[in-house]
C-alpha positions as CSV (number, residue, x, y, z in Angstrom):
1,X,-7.3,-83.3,55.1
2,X,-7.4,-81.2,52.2
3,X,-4.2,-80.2,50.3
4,X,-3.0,-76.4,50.7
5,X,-2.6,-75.3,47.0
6,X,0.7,-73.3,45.3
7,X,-1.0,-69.9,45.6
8,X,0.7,-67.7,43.2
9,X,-0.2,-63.7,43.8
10,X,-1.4,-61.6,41.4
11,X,0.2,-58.9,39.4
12,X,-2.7,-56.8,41.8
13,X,-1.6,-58.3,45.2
14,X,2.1,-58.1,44.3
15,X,2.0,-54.3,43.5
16,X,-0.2,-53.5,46.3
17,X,2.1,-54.9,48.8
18,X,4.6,-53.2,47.5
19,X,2.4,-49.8,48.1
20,X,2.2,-50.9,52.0
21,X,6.0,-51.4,51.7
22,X,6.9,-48.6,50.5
23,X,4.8,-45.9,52.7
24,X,5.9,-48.2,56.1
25,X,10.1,-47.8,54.4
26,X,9.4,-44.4,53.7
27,X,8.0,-43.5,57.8
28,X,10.8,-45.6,59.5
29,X,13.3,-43.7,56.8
30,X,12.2,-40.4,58.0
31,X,12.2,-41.6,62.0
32,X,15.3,-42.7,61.0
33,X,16.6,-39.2,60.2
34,X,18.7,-39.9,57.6
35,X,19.5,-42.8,54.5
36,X,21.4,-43.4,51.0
37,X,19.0,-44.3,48.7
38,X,21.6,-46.1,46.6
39,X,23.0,-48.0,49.7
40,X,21.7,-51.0,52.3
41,X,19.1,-48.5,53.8
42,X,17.6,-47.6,50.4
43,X,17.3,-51.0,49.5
44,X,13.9,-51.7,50.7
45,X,12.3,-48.7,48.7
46,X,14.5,-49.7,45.4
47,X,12.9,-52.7,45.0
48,X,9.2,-52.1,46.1
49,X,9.4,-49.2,43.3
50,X,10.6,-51.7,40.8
51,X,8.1,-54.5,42.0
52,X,5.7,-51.8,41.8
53,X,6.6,-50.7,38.4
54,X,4.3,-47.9,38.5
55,X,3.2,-46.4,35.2
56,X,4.5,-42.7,35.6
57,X,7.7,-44.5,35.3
58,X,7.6,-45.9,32.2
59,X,10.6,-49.0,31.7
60,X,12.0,-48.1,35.5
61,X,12.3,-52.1,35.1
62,X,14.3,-52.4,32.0
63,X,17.9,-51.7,30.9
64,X,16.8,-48.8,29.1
65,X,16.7,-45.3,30.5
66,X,12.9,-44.0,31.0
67,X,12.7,-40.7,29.3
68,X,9.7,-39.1,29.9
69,X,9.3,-40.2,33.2
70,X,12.5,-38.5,33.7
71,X,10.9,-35.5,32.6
72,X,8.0,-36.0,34.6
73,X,10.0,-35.6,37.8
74,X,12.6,-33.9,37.0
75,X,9.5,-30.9,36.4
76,X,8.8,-31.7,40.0
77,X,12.2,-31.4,41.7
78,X,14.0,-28.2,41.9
79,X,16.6,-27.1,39.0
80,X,20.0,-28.1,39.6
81,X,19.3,-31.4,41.8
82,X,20.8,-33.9,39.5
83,X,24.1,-32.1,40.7
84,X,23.7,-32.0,44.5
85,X,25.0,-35.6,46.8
86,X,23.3,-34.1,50.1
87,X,19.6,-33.5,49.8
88,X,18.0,-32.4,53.0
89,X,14.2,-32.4,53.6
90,X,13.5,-29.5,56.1
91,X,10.8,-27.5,57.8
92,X,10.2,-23.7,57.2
93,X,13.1,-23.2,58.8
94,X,14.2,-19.1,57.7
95,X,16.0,-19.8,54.7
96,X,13.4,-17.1,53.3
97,X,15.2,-14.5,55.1
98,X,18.5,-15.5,54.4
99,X,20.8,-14.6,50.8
100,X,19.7,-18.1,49.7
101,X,17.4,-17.8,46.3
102,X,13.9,-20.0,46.7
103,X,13.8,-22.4,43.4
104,X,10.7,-23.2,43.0
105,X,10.2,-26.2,40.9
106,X,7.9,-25.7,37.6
107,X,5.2,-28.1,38.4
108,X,5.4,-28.7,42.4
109,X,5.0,-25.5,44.4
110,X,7.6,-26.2,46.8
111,X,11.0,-23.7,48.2
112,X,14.2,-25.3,47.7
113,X,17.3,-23.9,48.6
114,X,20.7,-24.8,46.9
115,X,23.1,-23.8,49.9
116,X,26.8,-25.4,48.3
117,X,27.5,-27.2,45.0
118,X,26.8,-30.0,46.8
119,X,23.8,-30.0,49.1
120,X,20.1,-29.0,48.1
121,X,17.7,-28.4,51.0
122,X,13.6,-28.6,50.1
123,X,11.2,-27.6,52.7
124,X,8.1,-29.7,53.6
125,X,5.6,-27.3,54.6
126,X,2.5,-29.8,52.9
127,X,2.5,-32.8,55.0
128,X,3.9,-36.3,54.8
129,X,2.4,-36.5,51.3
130,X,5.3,-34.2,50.2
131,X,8.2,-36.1,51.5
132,X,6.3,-39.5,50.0
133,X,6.5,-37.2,46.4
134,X,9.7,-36.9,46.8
135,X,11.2,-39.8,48.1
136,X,9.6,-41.6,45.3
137,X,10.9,-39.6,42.8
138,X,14.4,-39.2,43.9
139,X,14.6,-43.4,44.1
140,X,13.7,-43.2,40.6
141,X,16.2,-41.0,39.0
142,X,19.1,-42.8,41.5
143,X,18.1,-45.9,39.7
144,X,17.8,-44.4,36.1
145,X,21.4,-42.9,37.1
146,X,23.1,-46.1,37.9
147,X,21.4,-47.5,34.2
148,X,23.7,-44.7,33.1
149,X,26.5,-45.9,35.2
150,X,26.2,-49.5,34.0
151,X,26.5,-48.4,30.2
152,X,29.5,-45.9,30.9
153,X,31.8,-48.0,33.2
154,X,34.0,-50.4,31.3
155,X,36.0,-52.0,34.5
156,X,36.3,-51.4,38.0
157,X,39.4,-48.8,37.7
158,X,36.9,-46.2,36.4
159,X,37.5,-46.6,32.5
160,X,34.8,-45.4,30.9
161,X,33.5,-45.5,27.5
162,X,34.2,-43.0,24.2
163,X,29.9,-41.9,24.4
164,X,30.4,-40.6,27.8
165,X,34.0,-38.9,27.0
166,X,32.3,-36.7,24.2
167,X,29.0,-35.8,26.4
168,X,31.4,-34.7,29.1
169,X,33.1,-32.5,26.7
170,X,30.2,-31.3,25.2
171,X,28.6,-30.1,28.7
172,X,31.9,-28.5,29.9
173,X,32.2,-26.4,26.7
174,X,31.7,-22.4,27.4
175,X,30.1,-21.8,24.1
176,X,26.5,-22.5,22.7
177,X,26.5,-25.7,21.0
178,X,26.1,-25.1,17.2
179,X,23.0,-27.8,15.7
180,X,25.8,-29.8,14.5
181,X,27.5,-30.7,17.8
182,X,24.2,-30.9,19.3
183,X,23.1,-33.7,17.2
184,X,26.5,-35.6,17.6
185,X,26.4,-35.0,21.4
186,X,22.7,-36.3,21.4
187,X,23.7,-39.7,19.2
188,X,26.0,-40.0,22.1
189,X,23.9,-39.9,24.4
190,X,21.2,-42.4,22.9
191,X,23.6,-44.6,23.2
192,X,24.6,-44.0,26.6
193,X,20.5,-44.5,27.4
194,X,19.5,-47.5,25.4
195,X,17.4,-45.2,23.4
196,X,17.5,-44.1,19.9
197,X,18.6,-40.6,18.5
198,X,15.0,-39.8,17.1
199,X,13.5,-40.7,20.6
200,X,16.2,-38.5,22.7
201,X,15.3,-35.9,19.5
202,X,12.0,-35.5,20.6
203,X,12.3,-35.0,24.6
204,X,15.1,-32.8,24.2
205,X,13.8,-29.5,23.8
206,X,11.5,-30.2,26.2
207,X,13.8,-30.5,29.3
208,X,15.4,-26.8,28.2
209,X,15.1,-23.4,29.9
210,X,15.8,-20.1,28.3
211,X,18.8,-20.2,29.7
212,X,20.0,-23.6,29.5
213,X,18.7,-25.0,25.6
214,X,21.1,-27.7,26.6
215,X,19.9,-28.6,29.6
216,X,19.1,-32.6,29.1
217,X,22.6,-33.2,28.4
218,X,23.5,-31.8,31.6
219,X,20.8,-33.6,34.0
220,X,22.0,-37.0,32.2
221,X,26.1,-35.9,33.0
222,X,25.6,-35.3,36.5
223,X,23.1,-38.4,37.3
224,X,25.8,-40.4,35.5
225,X,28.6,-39.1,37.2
226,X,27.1,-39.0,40.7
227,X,26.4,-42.6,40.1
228,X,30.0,-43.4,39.1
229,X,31.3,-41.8,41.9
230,X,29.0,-44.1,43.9
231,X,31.1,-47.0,42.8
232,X,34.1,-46.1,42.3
233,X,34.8,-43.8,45.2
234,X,31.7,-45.0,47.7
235,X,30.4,-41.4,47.9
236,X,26.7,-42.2,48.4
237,X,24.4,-40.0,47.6
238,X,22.3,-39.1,51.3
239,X,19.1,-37.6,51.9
240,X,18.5,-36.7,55.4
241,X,15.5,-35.3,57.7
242,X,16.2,-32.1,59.6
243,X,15.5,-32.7,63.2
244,X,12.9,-29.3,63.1
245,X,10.9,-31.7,60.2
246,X,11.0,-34.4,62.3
247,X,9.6,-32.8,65.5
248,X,7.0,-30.6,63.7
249,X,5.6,-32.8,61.0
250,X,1.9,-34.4,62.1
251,X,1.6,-31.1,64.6
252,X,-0.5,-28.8,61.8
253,X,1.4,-26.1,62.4
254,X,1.4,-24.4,58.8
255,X,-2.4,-25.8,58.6
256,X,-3.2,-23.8,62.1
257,X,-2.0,-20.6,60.9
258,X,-3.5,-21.0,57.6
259,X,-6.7,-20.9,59.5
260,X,-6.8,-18.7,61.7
261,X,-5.8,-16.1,59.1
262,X,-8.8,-17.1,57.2
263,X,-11.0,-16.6,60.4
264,X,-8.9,-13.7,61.7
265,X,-10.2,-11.6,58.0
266,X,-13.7,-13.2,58.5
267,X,-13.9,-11.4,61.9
268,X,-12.5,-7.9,60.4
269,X,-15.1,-7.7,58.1
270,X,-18.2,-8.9,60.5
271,X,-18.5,-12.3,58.2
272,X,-18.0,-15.1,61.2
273,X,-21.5,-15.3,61.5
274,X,-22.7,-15.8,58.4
275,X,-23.4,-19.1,56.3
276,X,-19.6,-20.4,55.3
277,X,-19.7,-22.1,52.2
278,X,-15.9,-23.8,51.2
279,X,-14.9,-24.6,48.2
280,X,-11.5,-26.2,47.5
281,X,-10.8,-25.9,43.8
282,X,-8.7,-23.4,42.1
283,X,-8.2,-19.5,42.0
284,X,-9.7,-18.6,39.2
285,X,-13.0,-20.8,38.6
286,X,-15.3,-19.4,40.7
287,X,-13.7,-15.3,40.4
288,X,-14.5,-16.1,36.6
289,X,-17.6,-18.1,36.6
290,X,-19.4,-14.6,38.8
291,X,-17.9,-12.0,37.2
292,X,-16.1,-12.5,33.7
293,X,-19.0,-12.7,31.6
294,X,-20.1,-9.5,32.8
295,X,-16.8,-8.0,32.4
296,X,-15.4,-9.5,29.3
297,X,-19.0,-9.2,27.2
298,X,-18.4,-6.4,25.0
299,X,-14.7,-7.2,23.9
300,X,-16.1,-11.0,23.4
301,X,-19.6,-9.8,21.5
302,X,-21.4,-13.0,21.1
303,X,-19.0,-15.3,22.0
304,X,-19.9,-18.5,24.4
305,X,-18.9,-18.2,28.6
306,X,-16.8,-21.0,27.6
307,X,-15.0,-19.5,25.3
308,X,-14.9,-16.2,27.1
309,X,-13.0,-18.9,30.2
310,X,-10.5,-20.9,27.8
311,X,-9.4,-17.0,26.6
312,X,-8.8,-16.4,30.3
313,X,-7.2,-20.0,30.4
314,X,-4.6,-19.3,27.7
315,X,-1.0,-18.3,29.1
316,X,-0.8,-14.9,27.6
317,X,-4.4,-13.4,29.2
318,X,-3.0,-11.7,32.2
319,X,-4.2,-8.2,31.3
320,X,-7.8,-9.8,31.3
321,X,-7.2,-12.0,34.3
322,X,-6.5,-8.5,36.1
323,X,-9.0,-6.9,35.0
324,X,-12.0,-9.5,35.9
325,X,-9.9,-9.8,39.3
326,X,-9.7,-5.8,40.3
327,X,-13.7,-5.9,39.0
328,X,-13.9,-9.2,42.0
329,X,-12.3,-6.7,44.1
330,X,-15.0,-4.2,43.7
331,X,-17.5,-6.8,44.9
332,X,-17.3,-8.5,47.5
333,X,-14.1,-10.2,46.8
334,X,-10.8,-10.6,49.3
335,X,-7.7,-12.1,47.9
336,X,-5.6,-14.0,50.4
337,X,-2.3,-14.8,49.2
338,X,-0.7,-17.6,51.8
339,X,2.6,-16.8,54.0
340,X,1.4,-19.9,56.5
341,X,4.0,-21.9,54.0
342,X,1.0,-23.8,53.0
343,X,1.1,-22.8,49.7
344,X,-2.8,-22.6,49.9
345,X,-3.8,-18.9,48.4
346,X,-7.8,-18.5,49.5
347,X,-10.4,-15.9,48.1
348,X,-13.3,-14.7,50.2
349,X,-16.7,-13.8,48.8
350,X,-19.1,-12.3,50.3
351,X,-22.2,-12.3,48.2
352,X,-24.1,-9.3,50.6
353,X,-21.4,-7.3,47.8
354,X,-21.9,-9.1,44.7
355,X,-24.1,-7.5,42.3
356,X,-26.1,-9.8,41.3
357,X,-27.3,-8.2,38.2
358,X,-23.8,-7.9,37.1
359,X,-23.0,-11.4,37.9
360,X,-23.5,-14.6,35.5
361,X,-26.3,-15.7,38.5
362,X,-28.5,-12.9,38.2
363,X,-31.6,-15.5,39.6
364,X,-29.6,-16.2,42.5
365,X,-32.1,-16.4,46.0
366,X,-30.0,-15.7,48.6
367,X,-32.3,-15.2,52.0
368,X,-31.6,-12.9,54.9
369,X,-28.7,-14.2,55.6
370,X,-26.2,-13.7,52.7
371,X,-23.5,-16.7,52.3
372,X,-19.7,-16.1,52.4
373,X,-18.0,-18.6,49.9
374,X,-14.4,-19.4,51.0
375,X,-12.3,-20.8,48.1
376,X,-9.1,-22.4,48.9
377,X,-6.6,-23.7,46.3
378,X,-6.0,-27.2,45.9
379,X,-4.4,-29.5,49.2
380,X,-1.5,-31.8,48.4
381,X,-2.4,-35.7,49.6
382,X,-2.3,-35.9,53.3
383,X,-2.3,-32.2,53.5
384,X,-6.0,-32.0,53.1
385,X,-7.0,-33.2,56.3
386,X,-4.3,-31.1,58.0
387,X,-6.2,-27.6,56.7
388,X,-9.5,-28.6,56.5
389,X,-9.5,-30.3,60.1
390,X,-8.2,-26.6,61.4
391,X,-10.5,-24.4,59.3
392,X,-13.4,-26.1,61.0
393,X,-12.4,-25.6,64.0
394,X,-14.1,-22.9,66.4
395,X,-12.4,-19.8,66.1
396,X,-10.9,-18.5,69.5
397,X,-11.2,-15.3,69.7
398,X,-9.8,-15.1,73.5
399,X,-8.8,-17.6,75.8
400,X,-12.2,-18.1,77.4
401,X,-14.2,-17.0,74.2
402,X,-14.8,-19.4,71.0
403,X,-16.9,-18.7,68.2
404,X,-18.3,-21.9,65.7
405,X,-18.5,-21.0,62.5
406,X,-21.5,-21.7,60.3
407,X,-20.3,-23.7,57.7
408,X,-23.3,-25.1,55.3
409,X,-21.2,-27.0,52.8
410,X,-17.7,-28.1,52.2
411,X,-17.2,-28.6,47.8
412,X,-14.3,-30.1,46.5
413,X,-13.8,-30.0,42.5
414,X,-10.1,-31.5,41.3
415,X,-8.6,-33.4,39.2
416,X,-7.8,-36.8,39.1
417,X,-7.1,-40.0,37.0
418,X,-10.2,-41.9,35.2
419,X,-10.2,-45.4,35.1
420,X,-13.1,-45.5,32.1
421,X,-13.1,-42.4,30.2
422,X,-10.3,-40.2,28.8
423,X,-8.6,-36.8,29.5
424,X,-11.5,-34.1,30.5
425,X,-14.1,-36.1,31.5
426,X,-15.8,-35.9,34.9
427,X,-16.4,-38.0,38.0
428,X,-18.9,-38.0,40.6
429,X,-17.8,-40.0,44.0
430,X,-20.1,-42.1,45.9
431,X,-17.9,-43.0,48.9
432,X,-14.0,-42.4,49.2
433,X,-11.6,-45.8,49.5
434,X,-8.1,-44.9,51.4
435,X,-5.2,-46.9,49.4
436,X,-2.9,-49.0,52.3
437,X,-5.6,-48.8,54.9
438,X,-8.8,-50.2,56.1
439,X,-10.3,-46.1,56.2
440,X,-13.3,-46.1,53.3
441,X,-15.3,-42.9,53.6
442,X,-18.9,-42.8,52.4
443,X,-21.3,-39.9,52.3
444,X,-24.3,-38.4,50.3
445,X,-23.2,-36.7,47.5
446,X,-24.8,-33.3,46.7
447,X,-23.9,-33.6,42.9
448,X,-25.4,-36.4,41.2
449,X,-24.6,-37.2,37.7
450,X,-27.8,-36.3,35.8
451,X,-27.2,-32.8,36.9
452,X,-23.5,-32.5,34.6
453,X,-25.0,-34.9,31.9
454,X,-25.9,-33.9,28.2
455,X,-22.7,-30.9,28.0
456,X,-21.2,-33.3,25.2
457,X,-18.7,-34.8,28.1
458,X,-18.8,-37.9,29.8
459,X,-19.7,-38.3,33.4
460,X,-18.9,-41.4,35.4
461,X,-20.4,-41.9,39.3
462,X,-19.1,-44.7,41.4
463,X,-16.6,-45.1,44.4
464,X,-13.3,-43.3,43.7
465,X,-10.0,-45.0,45.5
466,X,-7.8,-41.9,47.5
467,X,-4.2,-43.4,46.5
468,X,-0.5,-42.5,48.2
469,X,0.8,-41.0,45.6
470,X,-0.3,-41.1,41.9
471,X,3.3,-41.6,41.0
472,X,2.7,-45.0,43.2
473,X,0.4,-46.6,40.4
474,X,0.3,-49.0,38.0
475,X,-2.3,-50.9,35.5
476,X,-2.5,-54.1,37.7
477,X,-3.3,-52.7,41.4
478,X,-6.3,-50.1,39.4
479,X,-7.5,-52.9,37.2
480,X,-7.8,-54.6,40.3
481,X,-9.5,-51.3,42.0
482,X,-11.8,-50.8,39.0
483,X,-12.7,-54.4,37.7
484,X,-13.2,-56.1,41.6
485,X,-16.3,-56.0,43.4
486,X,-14.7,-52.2,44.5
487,X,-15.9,-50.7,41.6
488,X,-14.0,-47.8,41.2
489,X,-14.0,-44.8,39.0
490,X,-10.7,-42.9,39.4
491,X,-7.9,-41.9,41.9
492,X,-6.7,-38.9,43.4
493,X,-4.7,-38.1,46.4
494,X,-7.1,-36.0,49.2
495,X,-11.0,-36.9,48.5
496,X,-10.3,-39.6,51.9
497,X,-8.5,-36.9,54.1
498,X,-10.6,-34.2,53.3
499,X,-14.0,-36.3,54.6
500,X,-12.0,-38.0,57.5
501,X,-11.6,-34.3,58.7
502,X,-15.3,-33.0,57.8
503,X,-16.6,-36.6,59.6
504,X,-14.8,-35.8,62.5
505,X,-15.9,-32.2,62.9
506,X,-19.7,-32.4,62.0
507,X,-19.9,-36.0,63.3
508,X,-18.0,-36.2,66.7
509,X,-16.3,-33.0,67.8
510,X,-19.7,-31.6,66.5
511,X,-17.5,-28.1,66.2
512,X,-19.9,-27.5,62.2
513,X,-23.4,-28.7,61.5
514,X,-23.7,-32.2,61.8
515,X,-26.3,-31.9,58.3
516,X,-23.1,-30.2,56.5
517,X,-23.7,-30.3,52.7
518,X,-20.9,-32.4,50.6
519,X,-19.8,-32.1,47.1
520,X,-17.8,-33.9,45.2
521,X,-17.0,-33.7,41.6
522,X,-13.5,-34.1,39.7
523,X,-12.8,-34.3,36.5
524,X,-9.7,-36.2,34.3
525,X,-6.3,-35.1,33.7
526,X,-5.0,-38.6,32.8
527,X,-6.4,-42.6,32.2
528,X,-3.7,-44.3,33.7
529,X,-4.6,-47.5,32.1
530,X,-3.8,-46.4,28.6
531,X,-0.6,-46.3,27.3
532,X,0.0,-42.4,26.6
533,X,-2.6,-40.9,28.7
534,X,-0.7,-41.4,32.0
535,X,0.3,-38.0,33.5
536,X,3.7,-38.1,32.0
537,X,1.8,-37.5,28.5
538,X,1.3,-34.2,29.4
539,X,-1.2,-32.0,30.9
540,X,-4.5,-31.2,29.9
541,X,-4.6,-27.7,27.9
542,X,-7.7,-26.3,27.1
543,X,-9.4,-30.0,27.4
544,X,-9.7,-29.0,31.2
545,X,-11.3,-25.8,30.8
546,X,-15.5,-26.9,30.1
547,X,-15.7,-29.5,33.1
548,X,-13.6,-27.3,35.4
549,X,-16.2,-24.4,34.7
550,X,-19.0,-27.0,34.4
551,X,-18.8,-28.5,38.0
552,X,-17.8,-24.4,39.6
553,X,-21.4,-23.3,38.2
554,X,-23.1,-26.6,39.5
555,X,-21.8,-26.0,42.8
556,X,-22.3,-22.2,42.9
557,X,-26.2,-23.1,41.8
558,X,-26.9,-24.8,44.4
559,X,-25.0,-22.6,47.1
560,X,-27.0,-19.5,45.8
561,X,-30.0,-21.4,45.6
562,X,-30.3,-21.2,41.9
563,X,-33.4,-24.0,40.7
C-alpha cells in the first residue's frame, strides 16, 4: 500500500480558502443580524483576512501600521467612521427625507448617515457585493487600530505612553496647528505606527479635506482610542444588519425599479420597438465619442479626438462637459439620473435624432430600423446580475399585456486589474471564471484583439477570473489564476454576473434574442502583481483616457454598422 505523503498547501490554496472563508463568515454574519468584529464572532473573518493577506492591504500582517491601505479605504468609507462604535448596514430605509445629511464617501457612491456621535448607518442599495466591501474594509482598520492599541498601552490599568499623550493634545486643540507642531505631532505619531516621520510625511496631506488639513491625525486618535476602549472597558465596537436589509436583500428591488424606469421612458418616446443596443460603461464615453468632436472643433483647431477627450477628462472642464451634453440633448439624447437607489445614472440615444453629419460616425449605416443605445454606468460586483437580469425582462405594460424588448447586443467596457501588462492597457475576455464557485461563463466575443491592436497600447485576450472583491486579492491566489492551466488575464468584480444574467435571458427564459451580440473589452487600472501598481497606488489619470475612448468607438462601429 502506498504511503500518503505530508501535503503541504500552497501559498495559492491557502489564500483561496481563505476567499471561500471569508464570503461563507461574511453570509452567516449578516443572517446572523448582528457581530463585533473585534470580538469571538469576528474572529473567523480576522484571520482569513490576515491568512489572505491581500495586496490592497499592504503589511495587514506585520506589527507595523499599513498606511496607504489605510487611505485606500478610509476613501471608501464615509467621513467621520473612525469615531462611530455602532455601524449599521441598512436598506433605503427614508433617512433621505429625514434632517440627517447623506455623506457620501469620495471614492464609493454610497449614503451614509451619521445619526449620534456614536453610531453611523450606511445603506446597501448595490447588492451583497456592497456589504462584502465593507465588511472587509472595516476588519481591516479594527485590526490596524488594535496595532495602535498594542504600541499605546503600557499595562492593563490604561497607562498609556508620552507619543499618544501629545497626539491627543494635538487633536483636541481649537486652533490650526502651526508647521511646527504639525511636524512634532507627526514624529509622534510615526512612532505610535511603526513607521518613520518621512513616510507618515508623505501620506499626510493626502488624507486632508479643506476643512480638516489635519485630518490623519484624527482618524489615527479615534481608531486608537476605540481600540483602547475595547480592552480596557469591553466596549466592542458592533456592526449590525437592519432587519429591512435582511428581508430585502437578493429580492432586486432597487434593480426592478431601475428598469422599469428605463422601459417606462422607452415607451414615452415610441422606442420599445426598436433595436436596444446596452452598453454598460461610463457617462461620458459614448456622449463624447458622438458628439464632442463636432462640438469642440473650432476651440481645439487641429487638435487630435484624443486630446479633444483627455481636455474633457481633466477636473476643471465642466463648462465644456455642459456644453457637448446640452448639444447630446439636442440630438437624440435622454439623461436619466437614478432615484431607484441604484446609483446607476443611464443615457438614452436614439440615433433616428443623431445627426450623423454632425457626429464623429458620419459613415454610419443604420437600416430602417434606427437602433436606441442604452448606456448605463458601471454595476458594483454582484449588482450586475441584479440590473441587467431586470432590464431584459419583458416590459409589462398591464397585467395581461407584455412587451419583449429587442435587444441586439449587450457591451460591457470597465476597468479592471491586468495580470501581464501595466496601468492603461486593454483586455479582451474569452470566457468569464467566477472566484469561490464552480460558475465559468464562456461566450463568443464580438471584440477580438486585432481590432484594438497597433494604437501604441497593449492588448491582452485570454479568460479573465470575476473575483469577490478586488480588495480580497493577493500575488499568490492570481499567480496561481494567471500561471495555471486557467490562463487568465485580469480580474474584475461583474463580467460573471453580468453573462449569468444575459445566458439566462437569451438562453432559457428566452425573454431577448437567443443570437444576442456580446462585447467585452476592459482595460487596466492596476497590475496587482507589482509592488506599486496595486489600486492603493492611485488611480489612473489621463493614462485611462485613449483605451477608454478606444474600446467606446469599437463598440459604437460595429452597432452603427460602421466597416
Amino acid at each position: 500500500m502506498k504511503e500518503i505523503k505530508n501535503i503541504v498547501r500552497s501559498r495559492a490554496q491557502e489564500s483561496s480558502s481563505a476567499v471561500e472563508k471569508m464570503y461563507i463568515t461574511m453570509r452567516h454574519l449578516f443572517n446572523r443580524g448582528f457581530y463585533k468584529p473585534m470580538g469571538v464572532s469576528g474572529e473567523t473573518l480576522r484571520e482569513a483576512l490576515l491568512s489572505l493577506r491581500p495586496e490592497i492591504y499592504g503589511t495587514i500582517a506585520e506589527e507595523k501600521v499599513e498606511l496607504s491601505g489605510l487611505l485606500y479605504v478610509i476613501e471608501r468609507l464615509p467621513v467621520g467612521i473612525e469615531q462611530c462604535r455602532f455601524i449599521n448596514l441598512t436598506s433605503d430605509e427614508g433617512y433621505s427625507k429625514s434632517h440627517f445629511k447623506a455623506i457620501v464617501p469620495p471614492k464609493r457612491r454610497r449614503n451614509c448617515y451619521r445619526i449620534d456621535d456614536e453610531q453611523m448607518n450606511i445603506e446597501i442599495t448595490r447588492g451583497r457585493s456592497d456589504i462584502y466591501d465593507i465588511l472587509t474594509h472595516l476588519t481591516f482598520i479594527f485590526i490596524e487600530s488594535h496595532k495602535i492599541k498594542d504600541r499605546i498601552l503600557i499595562d492593563e490599568s490604561g497607562e498609556v505612553t508620552r507619543d499618544w499623550q501629545k497626539l491627543e493634545e494635538a487633536v483636541f486643540q481649537d486652533k490650526k496647528l502651526t508647521l511646527i507642531d504639525k511636524e512634532k505631532t507627526i514624529s509622534h505619531a510615526a512612532n505610535i505606527l511603526g513607521r518613520t516621520f518621512s513616510e507618515v510625511l508623505d501620506i499626510y496631506d493626502a488624507f486632508g479635506t479643506t476643512e480638516k488639513p489635519d485630518r490623519f491625525l484624527h482618524i489615527i486618535y479615534w481608531l486608537g482610542k476605540l481600540a483602547l476602549e475595547e480592552i480596557i472597558g469591553n466596549d466592542k465596537r458592533t456592526i449590525t444588519f437592519s432587519p429591512v436589509l435582511r428581508e430585502r436583500l437578493g429580492h432586486h428591488i432597487h434593480g426592478e425599479i431601475w428598469a422599469t424606469n428605463i422601459k417606462e421612458v422607452l415607451k414615452q418616446n415610441q422606442l420599445l420597438d426598436r433595436p436596444i443596443h446596452i452598453i454598460s460603461a461610463n457617462m461620458h464615453s459614448v456622449m463624447n465619442s458622438v458628439f464632442a468632436t463636432h462640438v469642440l472643433k473650432t476651440k481645439f483647431k487641429d487638435q487630435t479626438d484624443f486630446f479633444i477627450y483627455e481636455e474633457l477628462s481633466k477636473s476643471g472642464a465642466h463648462d465644456l462637459r455642459n456644453k457637448v451634453e446640452e448639444f447630446a440633448k439636442q440630438y437624440g439624447m435622454i439623461s436619466l439620473p437614478d432615484f431607484s437607489g441604484t446609483n446607476i445614472d443611464v443615457q438614452i440615444f436614439d440615433t433616428a435624432k443623431i445627426d450623423l453629419k454632425k457626429s464623429a460616425f458620419p459613415t454610419a449605416k443604420l437600416g430602417e430600423s434606427k437602433p436606441v443605445l442604452i448606456v448605463m454606468d458601471y454595476a458594483f460586483g454582484e449588482q450586475a446580475y441584479e440590473t441587467i437580469d431586470e432590464l431584459l425582462k419583458p416590459f409589462q405594460e398591464t397585467k395581461e399585456e407584455k412587451v419583449f424588448m429587442n435587444v441586439a447586443s449587450v457591451s460591457i467596457m470597465g476597468k479592471a486589474g491586468i495580470l501581464q501588462g501595466g496601468k492603461g492597457d486593454i483586455m479582451i475576455p474569452s470566457a468569464h471564471i467566477n472566484e469561490g464557485t464552480g460558475d465559468n461563463y464562456t461566450f463568443e466575443n464580438e471584440l477580438t484583439k486585432e481590432m484594438l491592436e497597433g494604437n501604441n497600447i497593449d492588448v491582452f485576450a485570454g479568460p479573465m477570473v470575476t473575483v469577490l472583491g478586488t480588495s480580497l486579492q493577493n500575488k499568490d491566489l492570481l499567480k496561481f489564476f494567471h500561471e495555471s492551466t486557467w490562463g487568465v488575464i485580469g480580474l474584475e468584480m461583474e463580467g460573471a454576473y453580468y453573462q449569468k444574467a444575459i445566458q439566462s435571458a437569451s438562453k432559457i427564459r428566452k425573454s431577448i434574442n437567443q443570437d444576442v451580440k456580446v462585447r467585452y473589452a476592459y482595460y487596466a487600472s492596476d497590475n496587482p502583481l507589482e509592488t506599486g501598481s496595486t489600486l492603493a497606488s492611485g488611480g489612473l489619470g489621463t493614462t485611462g483616457v485613449k483605451p477608454t475612448y478606444l474600446i467606446t468607438i469599437k463598440i459604437l462601429e460595429q452597432i452603427l454598422n460602421i466597416q
